[in-house]
C-alpha positions as CSV (number, residue, x, y, z in Angstrom):
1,X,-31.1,13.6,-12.9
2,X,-31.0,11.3,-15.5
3,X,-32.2,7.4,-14.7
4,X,-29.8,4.7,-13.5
5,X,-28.2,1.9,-15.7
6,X,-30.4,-1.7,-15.3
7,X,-27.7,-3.7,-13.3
8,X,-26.3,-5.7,-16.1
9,X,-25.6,-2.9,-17.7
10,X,-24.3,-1.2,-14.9
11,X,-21.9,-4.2,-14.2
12,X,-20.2,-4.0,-17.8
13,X,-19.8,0.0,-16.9
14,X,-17.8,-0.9,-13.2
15,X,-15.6,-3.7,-15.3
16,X,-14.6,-1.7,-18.2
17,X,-13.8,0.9,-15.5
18,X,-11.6,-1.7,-13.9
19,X,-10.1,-2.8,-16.9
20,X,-9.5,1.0,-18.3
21,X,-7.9,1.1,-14.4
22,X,-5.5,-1.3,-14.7
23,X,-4.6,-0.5,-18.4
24,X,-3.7,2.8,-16.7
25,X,-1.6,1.4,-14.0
26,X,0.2,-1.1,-16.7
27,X,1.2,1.9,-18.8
28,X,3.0,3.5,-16.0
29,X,5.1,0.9,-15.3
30,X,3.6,-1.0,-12.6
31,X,3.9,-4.5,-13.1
32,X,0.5,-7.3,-12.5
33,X,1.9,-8.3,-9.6
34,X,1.3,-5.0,-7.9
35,X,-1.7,-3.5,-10.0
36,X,-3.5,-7.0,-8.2
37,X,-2.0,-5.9,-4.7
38,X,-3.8,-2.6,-5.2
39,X,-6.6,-3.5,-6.5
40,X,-6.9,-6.2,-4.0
41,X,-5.7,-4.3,-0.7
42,X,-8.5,-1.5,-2.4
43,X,-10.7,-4.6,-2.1
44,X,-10.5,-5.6,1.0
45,X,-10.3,-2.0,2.9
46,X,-14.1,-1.4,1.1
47,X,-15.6,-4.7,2.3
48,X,-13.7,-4.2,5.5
49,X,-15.5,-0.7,6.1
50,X,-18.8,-2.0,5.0
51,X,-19.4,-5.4,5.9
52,X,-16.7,-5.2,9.3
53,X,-13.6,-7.2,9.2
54,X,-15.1,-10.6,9.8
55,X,-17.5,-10.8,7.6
56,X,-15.1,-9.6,4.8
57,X,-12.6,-12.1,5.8
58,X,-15.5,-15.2,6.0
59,X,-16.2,-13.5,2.5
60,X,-12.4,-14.3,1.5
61,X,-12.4,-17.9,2.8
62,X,-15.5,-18.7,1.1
63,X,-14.0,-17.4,-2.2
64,X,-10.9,-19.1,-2.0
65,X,-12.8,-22.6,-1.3
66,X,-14.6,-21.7,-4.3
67,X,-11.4,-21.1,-5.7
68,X,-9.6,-24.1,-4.7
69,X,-12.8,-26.3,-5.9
70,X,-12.3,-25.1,-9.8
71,X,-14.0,-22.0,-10.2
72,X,-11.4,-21.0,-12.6
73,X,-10.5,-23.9,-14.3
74,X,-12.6,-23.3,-17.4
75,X,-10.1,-19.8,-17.6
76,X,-6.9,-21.4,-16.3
77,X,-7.2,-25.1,-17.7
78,X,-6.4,-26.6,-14.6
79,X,-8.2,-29.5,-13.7
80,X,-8.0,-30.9,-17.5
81,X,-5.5,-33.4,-17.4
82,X,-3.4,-31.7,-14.9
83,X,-2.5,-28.8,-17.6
84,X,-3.0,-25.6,-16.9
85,X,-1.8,-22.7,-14.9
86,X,1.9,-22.4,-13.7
87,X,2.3,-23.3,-10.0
């Protein structure tokens, strides 16, 4: 058995799996809207059956503060004289 990746490494592995995911999905056919509804709903099912539906949906709230406070901004450029993404 051969030894495990060292996390960071093992984090680029799982997000180029994602990514190679939802290239595969875009190719056939589905649009962004519903490759994020999948990959979301998948979300939310594993966190659900791991960390019980509470915690998973404290887990959500706390994101979307996080969220709603500018996490993103430096990606979207919101926040930068009121540019940004489309609302």
């Amino acid at each position: 058995m051969s030894e495990p990746l060292p996390e960071p490494k093992l984090k680029s592995f799982c997000d180029n799996l994602v990514v190679m995911a939802a290239e595969g999905m875009e190719a056939a056919g589905a649009p962004i809207g519903m490759i994020l509804d999948r990959l979301m709903t998948y979300t939310a099912a594993q966190m659900c059956s791991v960390d019980g539906s509470p915690a998973t949906a404290k887990i959500f709230r706390d994101l979307a503060e996080q969220i709603d406070g500018g996490l993103f901004h430096r990606i979207t450029g919101e926040g930068v004289n009121n540019s940004g993404a489309r609302h």
